[in-house]
C-alpha positions as CSV (number, residue, x, y, z in Angstrom):
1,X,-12.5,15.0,1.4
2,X,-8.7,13.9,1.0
3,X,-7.5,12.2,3.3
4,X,-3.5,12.0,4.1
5,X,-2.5,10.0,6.9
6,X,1.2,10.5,7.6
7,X,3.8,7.8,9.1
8,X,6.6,8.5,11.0
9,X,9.1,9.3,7.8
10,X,6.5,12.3,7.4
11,X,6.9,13.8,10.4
12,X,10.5,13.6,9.5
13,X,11.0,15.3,6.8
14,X,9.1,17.9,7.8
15,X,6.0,17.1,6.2
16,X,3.1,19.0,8.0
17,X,5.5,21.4,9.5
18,X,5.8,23.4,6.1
19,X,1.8,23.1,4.8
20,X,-1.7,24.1,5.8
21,X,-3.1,21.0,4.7
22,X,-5.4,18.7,7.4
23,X,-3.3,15.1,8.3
24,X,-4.0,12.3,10.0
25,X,-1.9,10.1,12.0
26,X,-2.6,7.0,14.8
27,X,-2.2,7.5,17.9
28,X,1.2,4.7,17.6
29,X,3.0,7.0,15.1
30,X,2.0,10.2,17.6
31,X,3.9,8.4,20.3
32,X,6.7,7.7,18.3
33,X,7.3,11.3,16.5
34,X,6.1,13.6,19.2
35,X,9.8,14.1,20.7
36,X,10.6,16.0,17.1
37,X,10.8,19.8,17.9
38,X,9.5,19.6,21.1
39,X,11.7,22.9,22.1
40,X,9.1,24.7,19.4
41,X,5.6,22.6,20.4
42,X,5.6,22.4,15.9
43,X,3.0,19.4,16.9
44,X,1.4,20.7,19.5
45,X,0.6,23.7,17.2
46,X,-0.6,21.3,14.8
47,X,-2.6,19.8,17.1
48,X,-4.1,23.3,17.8
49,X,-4.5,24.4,14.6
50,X,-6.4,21.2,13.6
51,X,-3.8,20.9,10.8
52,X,-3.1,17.2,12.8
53,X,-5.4,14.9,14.0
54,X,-4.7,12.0,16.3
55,X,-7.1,9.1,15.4
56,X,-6.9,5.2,15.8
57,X,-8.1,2.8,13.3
58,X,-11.1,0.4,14.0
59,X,-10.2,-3.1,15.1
60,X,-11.5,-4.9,11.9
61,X,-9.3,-2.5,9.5
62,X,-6.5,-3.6,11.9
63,X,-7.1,-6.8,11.8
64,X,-7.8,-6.8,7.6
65,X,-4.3,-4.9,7.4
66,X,-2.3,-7.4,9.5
67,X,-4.2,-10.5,7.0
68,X,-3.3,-8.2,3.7
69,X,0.4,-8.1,5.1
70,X,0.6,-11.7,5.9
71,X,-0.2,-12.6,2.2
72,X,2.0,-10.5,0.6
73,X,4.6,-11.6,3.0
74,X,5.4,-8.1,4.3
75,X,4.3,-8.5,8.0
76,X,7.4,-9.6,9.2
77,X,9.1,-6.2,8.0
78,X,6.1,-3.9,9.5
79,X,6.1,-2.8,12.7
80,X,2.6,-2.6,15.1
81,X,2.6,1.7,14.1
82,X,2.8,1.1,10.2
83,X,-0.2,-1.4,10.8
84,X,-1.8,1.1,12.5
85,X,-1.6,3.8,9.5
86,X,-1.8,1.6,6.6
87,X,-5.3,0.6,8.4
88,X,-6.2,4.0,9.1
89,X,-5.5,5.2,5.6
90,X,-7.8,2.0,4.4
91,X,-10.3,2.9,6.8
92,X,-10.5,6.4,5.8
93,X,-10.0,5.6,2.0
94,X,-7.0,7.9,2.2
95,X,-3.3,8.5,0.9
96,X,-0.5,7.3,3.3
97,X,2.4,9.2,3.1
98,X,5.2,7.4,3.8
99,X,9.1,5.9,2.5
100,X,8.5,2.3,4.2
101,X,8.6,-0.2,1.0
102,X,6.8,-3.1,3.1
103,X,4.0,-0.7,4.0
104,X,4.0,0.5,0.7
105,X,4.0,-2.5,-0.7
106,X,0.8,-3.5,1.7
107,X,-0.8,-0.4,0.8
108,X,-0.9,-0.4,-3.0
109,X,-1.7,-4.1,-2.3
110,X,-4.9,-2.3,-0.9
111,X,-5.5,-0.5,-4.1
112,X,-4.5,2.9,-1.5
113,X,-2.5,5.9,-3.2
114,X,0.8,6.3,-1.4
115,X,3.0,9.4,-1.4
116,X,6.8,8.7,-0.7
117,X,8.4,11.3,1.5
118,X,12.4,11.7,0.7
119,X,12.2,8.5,-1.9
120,X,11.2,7.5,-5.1
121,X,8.9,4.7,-3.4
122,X,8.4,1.4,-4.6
123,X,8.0,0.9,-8.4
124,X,6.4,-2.6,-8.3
125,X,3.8,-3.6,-6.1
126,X,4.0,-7.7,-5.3
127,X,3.7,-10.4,-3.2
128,X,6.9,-11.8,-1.4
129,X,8.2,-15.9,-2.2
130,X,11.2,-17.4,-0.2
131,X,13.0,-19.5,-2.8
132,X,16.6,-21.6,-2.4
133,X,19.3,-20.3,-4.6
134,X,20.4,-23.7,-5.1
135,X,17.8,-26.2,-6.1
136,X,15.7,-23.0,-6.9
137,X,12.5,-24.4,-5.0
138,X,9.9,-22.2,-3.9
139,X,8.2,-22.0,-0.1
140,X,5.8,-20.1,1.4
141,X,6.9,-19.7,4.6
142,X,10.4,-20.8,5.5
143,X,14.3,-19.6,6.1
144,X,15.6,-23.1,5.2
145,X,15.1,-24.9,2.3
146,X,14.0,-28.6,3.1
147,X,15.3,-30.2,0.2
148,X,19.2,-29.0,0.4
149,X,19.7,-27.5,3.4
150,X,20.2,-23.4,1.8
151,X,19.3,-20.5,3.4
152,X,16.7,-19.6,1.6
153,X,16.1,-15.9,-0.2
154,X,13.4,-13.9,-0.6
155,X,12.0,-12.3,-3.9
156,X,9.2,-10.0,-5.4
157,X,6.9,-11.6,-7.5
158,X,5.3,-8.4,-8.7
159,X,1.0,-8.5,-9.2
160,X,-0.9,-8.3,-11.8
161,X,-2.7,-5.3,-11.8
């Protein structure tokens, strides 16, 4: 079976609103989205239809997700609901459908197919290094360089696949 679990962007553009297809989302994204065409019920017919179901990931994808994003230095750009379907989309094997680059980035990370919405999505999947413009210094984890005193950037250094 194929498995698309949609993230907030989805609902957005209109995603399961315009298809027959089954989707997935977490119970996180569900709270978020289900104010969009409320004066129609759209996801409560969904919901009826079984063309939506609400499902939350298990703890240990969670917690694999959140250690994934912390190497590739995206977790500071994701938010607790793109954890949730980036795990859910790992648990389930699946395809996340979604625009956000960091959980993007996480995802293909994962080796998961992802299916941008109303962008081209990312070209390059990579980890994320802070370096100092200035003395050109690399660091792991840091907004200050400790050598100068710069505000440190941040880059893509794109994987090897």
């Amino acid at each position: 079976m194929d498995f698309k679990i949609l993230d907030a962007s989805a609902f957005y553009a209109g995603i399961p609103f315009g298809s027959s297809n089954k989707y997935y989302t977490t119970s996180l994204i569900f709270e978020e989205i289900k104010h969009i065409k409320k004066n129609h019920d759209a996801i409560g017919l969904l919901l009826e239809t079984k063309r939506l179901e609400v499902r939350d990931p298990k703890d240990d994808s969670t917690s694999f997700v959140v250690s994934s994003a912390k190497k590739s230095g995206d977790y500071n750009d994701l938010s607790k609901e793109d954890i949730s379907s980036i795990a859910l989309c790992y648990e389930l094997k699946g395809e996340l459908i979604t625009d956000d680059f960091a959980a993007s980035n996480v995802a293909k990370n994962l080796g998961l197919a992802v299916i941008p919405v109303m962008t081209s999505g990312i070209k390059t999947r990579g980890v994320w290094v802070h370096y100092c413009p200035a003395c050109k210094k690399s660091f792991s984890n840091a907004t200050v360089c400790s050598l100068c005193g710069n505000r440190l950037r941040k880059k893509l250094k794109p994987s090897q696949v």
